[in-house]
C-alpha positions as CSV (number, residue, x, y, z in Angstrom):
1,X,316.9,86.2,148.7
2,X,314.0,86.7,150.7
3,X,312.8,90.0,151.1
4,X,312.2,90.4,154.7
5,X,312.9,92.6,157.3
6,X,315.3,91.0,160.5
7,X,313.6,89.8,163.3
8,X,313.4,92.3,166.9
9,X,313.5,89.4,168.8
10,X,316.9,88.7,170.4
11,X,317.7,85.4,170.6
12,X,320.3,82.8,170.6
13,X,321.7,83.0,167.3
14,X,322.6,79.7,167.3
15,X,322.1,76.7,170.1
16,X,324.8,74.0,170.2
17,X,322.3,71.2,171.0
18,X,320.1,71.6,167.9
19,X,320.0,69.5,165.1
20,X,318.9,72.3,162.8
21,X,321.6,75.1,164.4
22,X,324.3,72.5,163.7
23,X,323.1,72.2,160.0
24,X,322.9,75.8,159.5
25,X,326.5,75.9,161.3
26,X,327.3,73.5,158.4
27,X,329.1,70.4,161.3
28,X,325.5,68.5,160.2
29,X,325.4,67.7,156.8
30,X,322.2,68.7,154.7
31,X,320.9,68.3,151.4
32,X,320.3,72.4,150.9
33,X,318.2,73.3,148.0
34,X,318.6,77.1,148.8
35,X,319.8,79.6,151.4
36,X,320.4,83.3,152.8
37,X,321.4,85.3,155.2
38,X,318.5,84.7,157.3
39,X,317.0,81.6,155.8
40,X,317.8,77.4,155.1
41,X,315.7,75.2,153.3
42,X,316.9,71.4,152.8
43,X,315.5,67.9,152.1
44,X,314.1,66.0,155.2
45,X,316.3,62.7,155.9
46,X,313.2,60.8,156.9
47,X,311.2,61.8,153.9
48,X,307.3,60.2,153.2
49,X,307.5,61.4,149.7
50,X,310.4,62.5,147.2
51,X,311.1,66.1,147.8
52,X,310.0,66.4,151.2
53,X,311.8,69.8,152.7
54,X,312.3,71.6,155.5
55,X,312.5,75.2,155.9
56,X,314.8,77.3,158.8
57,X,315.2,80.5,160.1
58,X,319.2,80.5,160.8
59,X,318.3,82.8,164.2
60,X,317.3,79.8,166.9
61,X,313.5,79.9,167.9
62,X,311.4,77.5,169.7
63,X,309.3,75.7,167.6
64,X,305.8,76.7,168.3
65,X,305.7,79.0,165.3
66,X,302.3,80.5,166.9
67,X,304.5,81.5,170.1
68,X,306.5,83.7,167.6
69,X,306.2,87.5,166.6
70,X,304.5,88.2,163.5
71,X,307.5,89.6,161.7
72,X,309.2,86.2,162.6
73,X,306.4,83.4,161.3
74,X,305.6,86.2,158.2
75,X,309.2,85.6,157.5
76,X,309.3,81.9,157.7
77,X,306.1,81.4,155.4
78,X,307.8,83.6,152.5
79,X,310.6,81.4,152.9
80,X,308.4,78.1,152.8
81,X,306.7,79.7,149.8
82,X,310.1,80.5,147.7
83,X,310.5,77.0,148.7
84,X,307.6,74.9,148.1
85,X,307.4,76.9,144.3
86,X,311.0,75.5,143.8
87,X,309.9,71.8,144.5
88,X,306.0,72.7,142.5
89,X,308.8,73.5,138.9
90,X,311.2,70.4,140.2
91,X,308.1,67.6,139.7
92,X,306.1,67.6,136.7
93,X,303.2,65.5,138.5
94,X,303.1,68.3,141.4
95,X,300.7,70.9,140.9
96,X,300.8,72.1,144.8
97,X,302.6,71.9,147.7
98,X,301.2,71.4,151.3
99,X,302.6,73.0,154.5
100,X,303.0,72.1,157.8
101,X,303.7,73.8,161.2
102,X,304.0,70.9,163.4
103,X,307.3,71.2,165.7
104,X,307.4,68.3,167.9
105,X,310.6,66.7,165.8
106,X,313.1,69.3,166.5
107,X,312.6,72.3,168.8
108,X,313.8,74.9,166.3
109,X,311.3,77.1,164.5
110,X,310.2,74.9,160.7
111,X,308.1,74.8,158.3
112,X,307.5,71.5,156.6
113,X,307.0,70.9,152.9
114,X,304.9,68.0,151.3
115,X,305.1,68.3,147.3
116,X,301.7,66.5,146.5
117,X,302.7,64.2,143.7
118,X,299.8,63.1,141.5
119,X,298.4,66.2,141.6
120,X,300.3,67.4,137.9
121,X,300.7,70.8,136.5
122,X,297.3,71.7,135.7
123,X,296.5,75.3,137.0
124,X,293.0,74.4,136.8
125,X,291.5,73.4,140.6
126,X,290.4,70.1,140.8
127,X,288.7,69.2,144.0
128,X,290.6,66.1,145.5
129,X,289.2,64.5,148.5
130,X,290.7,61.1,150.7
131,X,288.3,57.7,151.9
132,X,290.2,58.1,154.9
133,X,287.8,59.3,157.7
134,X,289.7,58.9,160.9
135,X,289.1,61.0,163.7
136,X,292.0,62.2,165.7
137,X,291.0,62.5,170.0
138,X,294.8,62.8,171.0
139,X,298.2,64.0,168.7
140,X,299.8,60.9,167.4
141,X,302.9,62.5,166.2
142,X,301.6,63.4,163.2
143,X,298.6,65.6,161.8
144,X,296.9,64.5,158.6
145,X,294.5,66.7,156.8
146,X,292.1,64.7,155.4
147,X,288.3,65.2,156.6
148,X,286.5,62.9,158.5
149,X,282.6,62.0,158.8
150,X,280.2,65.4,159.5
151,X,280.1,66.8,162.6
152,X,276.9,67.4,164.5
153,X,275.9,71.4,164.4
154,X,275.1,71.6,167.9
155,X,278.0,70.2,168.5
156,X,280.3,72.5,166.5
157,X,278.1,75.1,167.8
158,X,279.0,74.5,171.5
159,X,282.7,74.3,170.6
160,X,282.8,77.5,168.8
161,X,281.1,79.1,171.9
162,X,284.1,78.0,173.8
163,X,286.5,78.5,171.7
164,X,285.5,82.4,171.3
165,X,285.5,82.8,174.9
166,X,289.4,83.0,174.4
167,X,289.9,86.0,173.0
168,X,293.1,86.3,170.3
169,X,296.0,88.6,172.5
170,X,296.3,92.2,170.8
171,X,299.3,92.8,168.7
């Protein structure tokens, strides 16, 4: 179980329309690798790589996971961490997991899980770096996280600028 506190935000428990509230309901069939009370995590039916999981709050959310209280995103990244060190003991050749907040599949609250294969069971850190320098303009409905060629410094400067002109809102 995963020790967190209930959310204060009252929402729809459940939404009839959603893919994820219907698996959670149990009318959707899923390939669960664990749940609890509050939580759901299951393999992806359109997988990239073997072991490729999603993880759920039960309680509906929209699925900007920055749009949610602290208590409720704190809670979902325990949950994607009980989860992604489930899927690092299930591969031998997986030494990490990556994790995603993307939410433009399913407008449900989710974490998604990428077990990096190749990476083995070595503890020490090995640096690991892709050829792949593409530079991303506009979402293409999917986010990589590979680095591209260097940025200019006065460039990055003047972004930063801007950027800290927005002011995080106060908890």
């Amino acid at each position: 179980m995963v020790a967190t506190t209930k959310p204060k935000t009252k929402l729809a428990v459940i939404q009839m329309d959603c893919i994820f509230c219907s698996i959670v309901r149990k009318t959707s069939p899923a390939h669960i690798l664990w749940e609890d009370d509050q939580y759901m995590a299951f393999l992806s039916i359109f997988p990239n790589t073997p072991g490729f999981s999603v993880v759920i709050p039960k309680q509906h959310y929209g699925s900007y996971a920055f749009a949610q209280s602290d208590e409720v995103l704190a809670g979902l990244a325990v949950a994607a961490k009980k989860t992604a060190q489930q899927i690092d003991r299930a591969f031998p050749d997986v030494a990490r997991t990556g994790m995603i907040l993307e939410g433009y599949g399913v407008d449900h609250l989710h974490a998604k899980l990428f077990p990096m294969h190749g990476t083995g069971q070595d503890s020490a850190f090995k640096p690991l770096s892709s050829k792949v320098d593409k530079f991303f303009e506009m979402y293409e409905g999917y986010i990589s996280s590979h680095d591209s060629v260097r940025a200019d410094d006065k460039a990055l400067s003047a972004l930063a600028t801007h950027i800290r002109t927005f002011k995080s809102p106060q908890p």
